[in-house]
KETIMAR-473322 format. One record per residue: residue number from 1; x negated, y, z of N, C-alpha, C in turn. Coordinates in Angstrom, 1 decimal, m for minus. Each point is the difference from the previous one (the first is absolute). Example, Ala and Ser with C-alpha at 12.3 -4.5 7.8 and 13.67 -1.06 7.14 Angstrom:
BEGIN
     k      n_X      n_Y      n_Z     ca_X     ca_Y     ca_Z      c_X      c_Y      c_Z
     1    m13.2     m5.7      7.8      0.9      1.2      0.0     m0.9      1.2      0.0
     2      0.4      1.1     m0.7     m0.9      1.1      0.0      0.8      1.1      0.8
***
This chain:
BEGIN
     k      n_X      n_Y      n_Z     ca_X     ca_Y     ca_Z      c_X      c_Y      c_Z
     1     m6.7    m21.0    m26.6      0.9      0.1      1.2     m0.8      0.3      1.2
     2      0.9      0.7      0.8     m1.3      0.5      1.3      0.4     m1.1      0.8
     3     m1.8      0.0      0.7      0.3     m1.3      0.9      0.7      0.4      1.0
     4      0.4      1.2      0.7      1.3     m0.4      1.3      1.3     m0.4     m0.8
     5      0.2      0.0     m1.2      1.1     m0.1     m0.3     m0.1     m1.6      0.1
     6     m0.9     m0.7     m0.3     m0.3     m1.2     m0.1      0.2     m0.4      1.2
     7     m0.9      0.3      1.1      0.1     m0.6      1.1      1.4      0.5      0.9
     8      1.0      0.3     m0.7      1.2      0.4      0.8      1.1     m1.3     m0.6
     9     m0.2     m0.3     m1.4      0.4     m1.2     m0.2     m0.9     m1.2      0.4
    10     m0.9     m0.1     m0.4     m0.3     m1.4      1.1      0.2      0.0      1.5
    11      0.0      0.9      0.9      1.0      0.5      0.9      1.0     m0.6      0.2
    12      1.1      0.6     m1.3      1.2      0.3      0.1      0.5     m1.9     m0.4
    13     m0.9     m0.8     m0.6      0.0     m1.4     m0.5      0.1     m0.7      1.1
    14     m1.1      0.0      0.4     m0.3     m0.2      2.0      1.2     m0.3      0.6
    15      0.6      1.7      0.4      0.8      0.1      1.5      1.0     m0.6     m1.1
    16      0.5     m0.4     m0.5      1.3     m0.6     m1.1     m0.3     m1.2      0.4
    17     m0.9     m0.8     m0.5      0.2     m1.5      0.3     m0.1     m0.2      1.7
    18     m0.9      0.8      0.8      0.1      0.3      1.7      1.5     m0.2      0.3
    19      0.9      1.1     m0.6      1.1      0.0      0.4      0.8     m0.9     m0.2
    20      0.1     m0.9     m1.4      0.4     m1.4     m0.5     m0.2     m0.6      1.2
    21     m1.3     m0.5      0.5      0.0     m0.6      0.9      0.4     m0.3      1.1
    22      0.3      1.3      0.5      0.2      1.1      1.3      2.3     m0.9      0.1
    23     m0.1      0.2     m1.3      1.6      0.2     m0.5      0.1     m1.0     m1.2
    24     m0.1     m1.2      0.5      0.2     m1.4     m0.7      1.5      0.0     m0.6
    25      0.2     m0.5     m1.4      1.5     m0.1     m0.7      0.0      0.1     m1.3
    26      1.1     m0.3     m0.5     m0.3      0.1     m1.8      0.5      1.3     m0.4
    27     m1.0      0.3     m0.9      0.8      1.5     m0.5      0.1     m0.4     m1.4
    28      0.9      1.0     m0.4     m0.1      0.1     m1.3     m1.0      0.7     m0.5
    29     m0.4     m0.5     m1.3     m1.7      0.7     m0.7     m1.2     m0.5      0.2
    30      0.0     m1.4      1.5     m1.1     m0.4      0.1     m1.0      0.8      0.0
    31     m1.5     m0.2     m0.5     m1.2      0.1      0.6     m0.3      1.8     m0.7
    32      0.4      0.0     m1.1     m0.1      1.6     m0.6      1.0      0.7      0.4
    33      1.0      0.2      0.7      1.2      0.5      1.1     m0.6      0.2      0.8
    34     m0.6     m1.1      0.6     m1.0      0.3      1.8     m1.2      1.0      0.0
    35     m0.8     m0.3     m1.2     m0.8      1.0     m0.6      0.1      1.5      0.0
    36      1.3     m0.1     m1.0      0.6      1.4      0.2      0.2      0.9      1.0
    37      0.7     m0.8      1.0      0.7      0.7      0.7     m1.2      0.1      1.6
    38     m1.0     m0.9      0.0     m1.4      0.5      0.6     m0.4      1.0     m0.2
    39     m0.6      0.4     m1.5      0.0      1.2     m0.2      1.2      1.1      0.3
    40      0.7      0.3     m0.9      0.8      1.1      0.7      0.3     m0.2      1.9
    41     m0.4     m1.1      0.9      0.5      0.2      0.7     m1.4      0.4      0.6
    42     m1.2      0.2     m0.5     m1.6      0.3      0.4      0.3      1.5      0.4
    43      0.9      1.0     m1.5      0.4      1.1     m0.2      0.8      0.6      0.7
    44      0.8     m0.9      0.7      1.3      0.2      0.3     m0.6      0.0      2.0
    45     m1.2     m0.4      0.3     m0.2     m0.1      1.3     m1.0      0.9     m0.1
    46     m0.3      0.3     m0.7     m1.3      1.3      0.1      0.7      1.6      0.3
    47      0.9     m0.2     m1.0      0.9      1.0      0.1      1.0      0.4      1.6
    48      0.3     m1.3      0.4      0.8      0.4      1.1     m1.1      0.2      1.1
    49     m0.7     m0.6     m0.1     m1.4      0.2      0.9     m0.4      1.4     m0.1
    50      0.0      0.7     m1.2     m0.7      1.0     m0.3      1.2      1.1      0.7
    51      1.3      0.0      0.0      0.9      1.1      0.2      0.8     m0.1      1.5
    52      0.1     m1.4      0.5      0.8      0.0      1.0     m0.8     m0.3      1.1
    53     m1.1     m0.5     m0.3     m1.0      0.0      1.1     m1.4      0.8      0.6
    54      0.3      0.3     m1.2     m1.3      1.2     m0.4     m1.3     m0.6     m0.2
    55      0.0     m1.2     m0.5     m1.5     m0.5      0.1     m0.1      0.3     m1.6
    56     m0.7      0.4     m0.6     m0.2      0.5     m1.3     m0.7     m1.1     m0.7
    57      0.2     m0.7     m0.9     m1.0     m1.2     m1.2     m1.0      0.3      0.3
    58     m1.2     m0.6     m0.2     m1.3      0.3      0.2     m0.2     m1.1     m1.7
    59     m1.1      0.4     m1.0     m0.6     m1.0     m0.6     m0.8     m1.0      0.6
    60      0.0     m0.4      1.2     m1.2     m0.8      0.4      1.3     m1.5     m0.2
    61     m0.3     m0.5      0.1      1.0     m1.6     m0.9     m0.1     m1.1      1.5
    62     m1.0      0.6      0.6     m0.1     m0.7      1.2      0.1      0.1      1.2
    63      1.1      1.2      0.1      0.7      0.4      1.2      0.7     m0.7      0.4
    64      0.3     m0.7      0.9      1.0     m0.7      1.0      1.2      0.6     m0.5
    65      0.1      1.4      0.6      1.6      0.6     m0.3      0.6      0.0     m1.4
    66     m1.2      0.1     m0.9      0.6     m0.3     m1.6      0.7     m1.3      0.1
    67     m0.7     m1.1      0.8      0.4     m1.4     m1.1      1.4      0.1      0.9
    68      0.1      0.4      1.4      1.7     m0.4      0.9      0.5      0.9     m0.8
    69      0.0      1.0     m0.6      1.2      1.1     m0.9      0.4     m0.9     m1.4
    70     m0.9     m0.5     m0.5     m0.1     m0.5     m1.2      1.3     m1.2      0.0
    71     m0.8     m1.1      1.1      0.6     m1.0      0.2      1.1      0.7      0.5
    72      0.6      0.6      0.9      1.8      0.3      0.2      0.3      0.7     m0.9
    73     m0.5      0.9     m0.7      0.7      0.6     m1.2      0.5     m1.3     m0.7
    74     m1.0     m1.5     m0.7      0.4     m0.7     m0.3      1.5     m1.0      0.4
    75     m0.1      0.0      1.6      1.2     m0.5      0.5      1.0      1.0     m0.3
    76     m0.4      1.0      0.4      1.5      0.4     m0.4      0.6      0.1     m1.3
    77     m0.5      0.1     m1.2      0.3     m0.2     m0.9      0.6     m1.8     m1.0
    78     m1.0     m0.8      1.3      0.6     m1.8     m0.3      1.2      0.4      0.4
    79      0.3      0.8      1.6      1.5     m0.5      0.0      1.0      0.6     m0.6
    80     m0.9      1.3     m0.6      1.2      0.4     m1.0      0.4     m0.2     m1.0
    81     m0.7     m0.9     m0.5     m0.1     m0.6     m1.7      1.3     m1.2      0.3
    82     m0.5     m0.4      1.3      0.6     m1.4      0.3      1.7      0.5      0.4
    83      0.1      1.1      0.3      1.3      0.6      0.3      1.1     m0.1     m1.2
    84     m0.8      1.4     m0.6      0.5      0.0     m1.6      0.0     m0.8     m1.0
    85     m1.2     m1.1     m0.1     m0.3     m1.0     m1.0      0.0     m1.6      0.1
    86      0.3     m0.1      1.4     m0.1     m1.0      0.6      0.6     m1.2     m0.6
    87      1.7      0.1     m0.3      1.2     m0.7     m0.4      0.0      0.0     m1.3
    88     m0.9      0.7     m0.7      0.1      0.1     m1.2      0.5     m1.5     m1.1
    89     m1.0     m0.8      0.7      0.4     m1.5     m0.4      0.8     m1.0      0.2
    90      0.5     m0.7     m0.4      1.2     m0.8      0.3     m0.4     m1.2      0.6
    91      0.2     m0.2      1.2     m0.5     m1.1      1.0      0.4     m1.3     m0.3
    92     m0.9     m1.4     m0.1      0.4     m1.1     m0.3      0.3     m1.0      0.8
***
């Protein structure tokens, strides 16, 4: 495996539990949910970073601007999980 791909998931592991914290609550999926959706949200802020702002990804893992894209890509995706997936459970 190449190591940026590596270092975009431990990254993407990172700004996930960041954002957990950021954005306290129960989700459904627990700790491999939060995991997940860090990563794709690592993806998901690089990307908007890269197109709407014009700051392009850089591989350096230790840019400031990577980890704030990473980590809000992550928020936005907690509160969308929590939108769509939220109620999924039957409250006691």
């Amino acid at each position: 495996m190449n190591s940026g791909v590596v270092s975009w998931l431990i990254l993407g592991l990172i700004a996930g539990t960041v954002a957990k914290v950021l954005l306290p609550g129960r989700d459904p999926g627990g700790i491999l949910g939060t995991a997940l959706i860090g990563v794709a949200g690592a993806f998901l802020g690089g990307w908007l970073s890269a197109t709407f702002l014009d700051r392009p990804v850089s591989d350096n893992v230790v840019d400031p601007a990577l980890w704030v894209a990473a980590v809000a890509g992550s928020l936005v995706l907690l509160v969308a999980y929590r939108i769509f997936f939220g109620h999924s459970r039957e409250r006691r």
